[in-house]
C-alpha positions, 0 to 999 in steps of 0.5 A: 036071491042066492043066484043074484050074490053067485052072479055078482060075486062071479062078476067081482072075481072075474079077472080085469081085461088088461089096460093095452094103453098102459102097458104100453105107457109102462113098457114101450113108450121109452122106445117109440115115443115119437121123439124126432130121430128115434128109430123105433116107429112113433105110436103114429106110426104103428097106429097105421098097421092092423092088430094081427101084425104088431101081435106078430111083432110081439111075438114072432118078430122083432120085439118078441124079446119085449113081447115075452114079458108080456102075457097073452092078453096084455100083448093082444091088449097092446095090439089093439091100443096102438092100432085102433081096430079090433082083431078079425081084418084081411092082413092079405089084400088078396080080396080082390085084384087076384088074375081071372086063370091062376095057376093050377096046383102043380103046374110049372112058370115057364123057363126064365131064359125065355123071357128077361128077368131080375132074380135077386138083390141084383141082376147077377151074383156080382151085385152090380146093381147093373141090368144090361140093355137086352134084360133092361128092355128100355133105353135111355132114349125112352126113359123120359117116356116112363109112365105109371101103369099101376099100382099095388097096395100093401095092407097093414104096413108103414113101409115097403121094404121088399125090392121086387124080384121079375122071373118067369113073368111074374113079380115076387115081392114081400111085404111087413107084415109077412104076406109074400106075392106073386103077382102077373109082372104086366098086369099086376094081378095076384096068383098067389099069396103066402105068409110067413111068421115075420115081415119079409124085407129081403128079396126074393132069390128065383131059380131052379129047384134043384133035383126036381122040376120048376121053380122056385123062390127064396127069402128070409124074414125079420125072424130069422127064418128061411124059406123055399117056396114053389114059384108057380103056386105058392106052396112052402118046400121048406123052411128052416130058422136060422138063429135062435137069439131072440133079436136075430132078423134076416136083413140081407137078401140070400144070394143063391149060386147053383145047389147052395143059397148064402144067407147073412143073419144081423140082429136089432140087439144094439138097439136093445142094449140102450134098455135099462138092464138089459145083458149086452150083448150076445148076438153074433152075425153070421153067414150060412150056405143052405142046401137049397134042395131040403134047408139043411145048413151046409155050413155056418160062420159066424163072424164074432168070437163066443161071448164070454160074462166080462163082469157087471155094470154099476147098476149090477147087470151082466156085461158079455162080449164080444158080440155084434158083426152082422151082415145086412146086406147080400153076400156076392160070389166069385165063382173065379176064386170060389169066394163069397163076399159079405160086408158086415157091420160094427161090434156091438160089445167090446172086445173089438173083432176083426172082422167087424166093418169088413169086407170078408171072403168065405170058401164057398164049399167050406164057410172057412174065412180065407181073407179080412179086410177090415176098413174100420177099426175099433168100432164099438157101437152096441153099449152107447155112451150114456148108457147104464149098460157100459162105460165105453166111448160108443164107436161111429157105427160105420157098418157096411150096409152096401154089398161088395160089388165085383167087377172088372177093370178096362185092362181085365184085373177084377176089382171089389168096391165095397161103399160104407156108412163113413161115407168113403168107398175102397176098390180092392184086390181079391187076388191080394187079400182086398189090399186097396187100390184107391178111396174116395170119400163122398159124405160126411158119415154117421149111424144113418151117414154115408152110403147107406144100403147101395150103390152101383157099377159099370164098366167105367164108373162107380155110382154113390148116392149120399144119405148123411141124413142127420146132416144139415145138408144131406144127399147128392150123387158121385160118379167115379172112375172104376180104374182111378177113384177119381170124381167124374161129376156131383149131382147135388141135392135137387129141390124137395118133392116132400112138404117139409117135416120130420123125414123129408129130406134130400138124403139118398139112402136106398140102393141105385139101379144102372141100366146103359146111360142111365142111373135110378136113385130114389131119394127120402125125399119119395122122388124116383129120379134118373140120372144121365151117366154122362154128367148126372143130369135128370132127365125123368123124375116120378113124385111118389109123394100122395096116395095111388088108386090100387089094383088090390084096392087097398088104400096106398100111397107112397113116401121116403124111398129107403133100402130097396132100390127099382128092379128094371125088366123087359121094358118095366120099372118096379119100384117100392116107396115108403119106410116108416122109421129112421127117419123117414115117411111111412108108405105102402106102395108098389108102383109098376111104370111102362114107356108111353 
C-alpha cells in the first residue's frame, strides 16, 4: 500500500512537460503570425522545417536572443509544436544520392585553371555579376535549348538562399538549416556534407589554401560565424565567430582576395527593436579582413560609432545609439587602388552615421576607411514609428543591399555602380572619393523597394532588375548605358507564372547574371527568365512553380526566386528557387539545366 501512495505521489511531483503551443502563443506568435507582409515566417511556414532546425534557430541562430529566455525543455517543446514531428530525422538529405567513388580522405580537387568555374558571390572580385563566354560555356545561340538535368533537394528548409559556387567540378552550395554540400557539378552527386551551427546563406568563396596544398571553401552563417573548410572532403580547417551580439548574422558572401577573405557582418536587431522593451539598439555593422591560413582577424572595421545609454523611452526601457550600418552583401576589391568596397545599410538608432547607406572604401592592408560616399541621409529606420521604443519618425530603409559593382568605361577611366532600395542607381569615381558621375532612377523604392540585392554589367550597359514588391505594380528590368546613365530598353513585368496569392508577384529581387547576349533574372513570381541584351526580349523561360523529382530524394520543389542569382559554368545553369518570408514562396530546390 505504502509503494502505491510512493507512486502516485512521485507522479504528482513530477514536473509538467511544457506546453510548445502556448509558448509560442505567449512569445512568438507577435512576430510570426502570418499577418500578410510580416517578415517573420508564418506558423505555415516554420511547420515545413524539421524540429532540430527551429531548435538551432532558438538557439545558435537568429532567434537565439528569444531562444535565451526560453528553457531547454520549452525550446524543444516550441520546436516540435510548430514543426509537427518529434525529434530524430535526417537533417542532411545525404541518405542517398551520394557518388558511387567519393573522395578518399586527403586527397586534393584538381587544379581549377583547368577547367571553367564560378568562386564567389560573382565570376570575379569586381562583382559584375558577368561570366564571359570561355567560362560561361554556353552562348546566346544555345540558350533557348537549356533544359532541366536535375534537381537536388534541400531537407527542412523553406528557402534556398545559398547562390551555387562551381570549382574544380564540383558545386558547393549551403543550405537553411546549416548542411553545406558538394556535390559532382554534372551529375549532381553528393561527395560530402558538412554542417555548420547556423543556416548557411552566403556563397561559398573556393581558392587555394594558402600555405599548403589543395583547396578549399569559405562561408559565413546566420551565427555570425566563419568557416574554412577542405574543397575535396570536407573536413573543418577552421573556424572562427566574428561577433558576439546576439542578433549579428553573416549575410554578404566573403569575398576573398590572395591570403586575405573580406567578410561583412549585418545583424536582424532592427527587427527586434519593434519588441516590446527591448534596448534599442546596439549592434554595429562591420568588415573583417581573415587570415585565411589559421581565421585569425587581420583587421576589423566597424561602421557605426560605440553606442552610448541616450536615456529612456516612456515605457522606462533603456535607449542606446548610434548603432545599425551593416553591410549585407559582398564586399568588392580594387586591387589598382588597394581598396575594398562595401554597401552598407541604414542606421538603426539615432544619431544618423555617415557612413550609413554608403558606399565605403577600406585600405585593403589596414581596414582604414579611406573615402565615404554616402547616398542617402539621415535614415534611421531601427526605432520604427509607433514604436514604444522611440519617438523618431522611422527613415526609408534604403539600405544598399546590392554590392558595388567595379568596371571600366569604353575610354578606360573605371567606374563603381552602386544600385540601392530607393530604386536609383549612381556611377561613381573611386579616383574622386565616389563623386557621382550620373543616376538613373529605375523603381519607386521602399524597405523591400528598388533594387534589392543585385544587378549586373558589362562592357556598355548597366542591367536593374525592380523589385518595388509592396507596389501595386512591381518588377520590370532597365538597360542603361555605362558611359551615360541614360535608358537603352525597359523590359516590363511579363505575365505571372504563380497562381496568385500572398507572394506571387512580378517583383525582381534577386541578383542578375549576364553571360555575352544574354541577361538571367529570376522573378518572385519562381520564373527564370533570359533576357536579349539587345532589347530585353525573352528568348527562354523555365516555371520553377511545382515539385521536382530529386537526385537526393527529398521531397522539393520550387517557389519565389530571391537573393541569390544563377551561377553559370562550362555549358551548366545552376539555380536556387524558393524563399519562405518577405514576401515570398517558400521552396527548397536546386535545379541543374544543360543545352539539349
Amino acid at each position: 500500500m505504502n509503494a502505491v501512495f510512493l507512486l502516485v505521489g512521485l507522479a504528482l511531483a513530477a514536473p509538467q512537460a511544457p506546453d510548445g503551443a502556448a509558448i509560442f502563443a505567449r512569445d512568438c506568435a507577435s512576430c510570426h503570425d502570418g499577418v500578410p507582409g510580416s517578415r517573420a515566417p508564418g506558423p505555415d511556414i516554420l511547420n515545413r522545417r524539421s524540429p532540430e532546425a527551429i531548435l538551432s534557430a532558438l538557439t545558435a541562430g537568429g532567434m537565439r536572443p528569444q531562444g535565451g529566455r526560453l528553457s531547454g525543455a520549452e525550446r524543444r517543446a516550441v520546436a516540435e509544436h510548430l514543426s509537427g514531428k518529434a525529434f530524430g530525422s535526417d537533417i542532411t538529405g545525404a541518405t542517398i544520392g551520394t557518388c558511387a567513388a567519393p573522395s578518399p580522405t586527403g586527397a586534393s580537387l584538381p587544379n581549377p585553371a583547368s577547367s571553367p568555374s564560378w568562386a564567389g558571390w560573382s565570376p570575379s572580385v569586381t562583382n559584375t555579376r558577368f561570366q564571359p563566354a570561355s567560362q560561361a560555356g554556353l552562348t546566346a545561340e544555345q540558350v533557348p535549348n537549356l533544359s532541366l538535368k536535375w534537381a537536388f533537394g534541400f531537407p527542412d528548409a523553406t528557402s534556398a538562399w545559398s547562390q551555387p559556387t562551381v570549382a574544380s567540378g564540383r558545386v558547393f552550395v549551403g543550405s537553411q538549416n546549416g548542411t553545406v554540400y558538394s556535390l559532382d557539378a554534372k551529375s549532381g552527386c553528393i561527395y560530402w556534407t558538412f554542417t555548420a551551427k547556423s543556416g548557411v546563406r552566403t556563397a561559398l568563396s573556393f581558392g587555394p589554401r594558402e600555405g599548403a596544398s589543395g583547396y578549399a571553401v569559405y562561408f559565413g552563417d546566420t551565427g555570425a560565424n566563419v568557416y574554412a573548410l577542405d574543397a575535396a572532403t570536407g573536413r573543418e580547417l577552421w573556424s572562427r565567430k566574428l561577433d558576439e551580439h546576439p542578433y549579428a548574422r553573416i549575410t554578404g558572401s566573403p569575398t576573398l582576395y590572395q591570403d586575405h577573405l573580406y567578410v561583412p557582418v549585418s545583424s536582424m536587431e532592427e527587427t527586434a527593436a519593434s519588441q516590446q522593451g527591448y534596448e534599442c539598439c546596439t549592434f554595429r555593422g562591420s568588415l573583417n579582413a581573415l587570415d585565411v591560413r589559421t581565421g585569425a582577424v587581420v583587421w576589423n572595421t566597424y561602421t557605426a560609432a560605440e553606442p552610448k545609454a541616450v536615456g529612456k523611452n516612456a515605457a522606462g526601457v533603456a535607449l542606446w545609439g548610434p548603432s545599425g550600418v551593416g553591410i549585407w552583401s559582398a564586399p568588392t576589391i580594387d586591387v589598382k587602388r588597394g581598396l575594398v568596397y562595401a554597401g552598407t545599410g541604414n542606421t538603426y538608432s539615432a544619431p544618423a552615421q555617415p557612413t550609413a547607406d554608403a558606399i565605403v572604401a577600406f585600405d585593403m592592408k589596414s581596414g582604414a576607411i579611406t573615402w565615404i560616399r554616402q547616398l542617402t541621409a539621415g535614415d534611421v529606420f531601427g526605432c520604427r514609428a509607433g514604436s514604444a521604443n522611440c519617438g523618431e519618425k522611422a527613415g526609408p530603409d534604403f539600405d544598399l543591399g546590392t554590392p558595388p559593382m567595379l568596371t571600366t568605361l569604353p575610354d578606360g577611366r573605371d567606374v563603381i555602380i552602386a544600385a540601392q532600395k530607393s530604386g536609383n542607381a549612381f556611377a561613381i569615381d573611386p579616383d574622386k572619393e565616389g563623386a557621382q558621375l550620373w543616376q538613373y532612377h529605375a523603381g519607386e523604392g521602399s524597405i523591400w523597394g528598388g533594387i534589392q540585392w543585385g544587378a549586373a554589367v558589362d562592357g556598355d550597359r548597366v542591367y536593374l532588375p525592380v523589385s518595388d514588391i509592396r507596389t501595386p505594380k512591381p518588377g520590370g528590368l532597365h538597360a542603361v548605358a555605362l558611359t551615360t546613365g541614360e535608358r537603352a530598353w525597359y523590359a516590363p513585368p511579363p505575365p505571372l507564372k504563380c497562381v496568385g496569392g500572398a507572394g506571387c508577384s512580378a517583383a525582381l529581387i534577386s541578383a542578375p547574371t549576364l553571360i555575352p547576349g544574354v541577361l538571367f533574372s529570376g522573378s518572385n513570381d519562381g520564373a527564370l527568365r533570359a533576357h536579349s541584351t539587345k532589347d530585353g526580349s525573352v528568348i527562354w523561360e523555365f516555371d520553377t512553380n511545382r515539385e521536382f523529382e530529386t537526385l537526393n530524394g527529398v521531397r522539393a520543389g520550387g517557389g519565389a526566386i530571391q537573393g541569390p542569382g544563377p551561377t553559370i559554368v562550362g555549358g551548366m545553369l545552376y539555380l536556387n528557387s524558393g524563399y519562405g518570408d518577405h514576401l515570398g514562396r517558400p521552396g527548397n530546390v536546386l535545379l541543374a539545366f544543360e543545352v539539349q
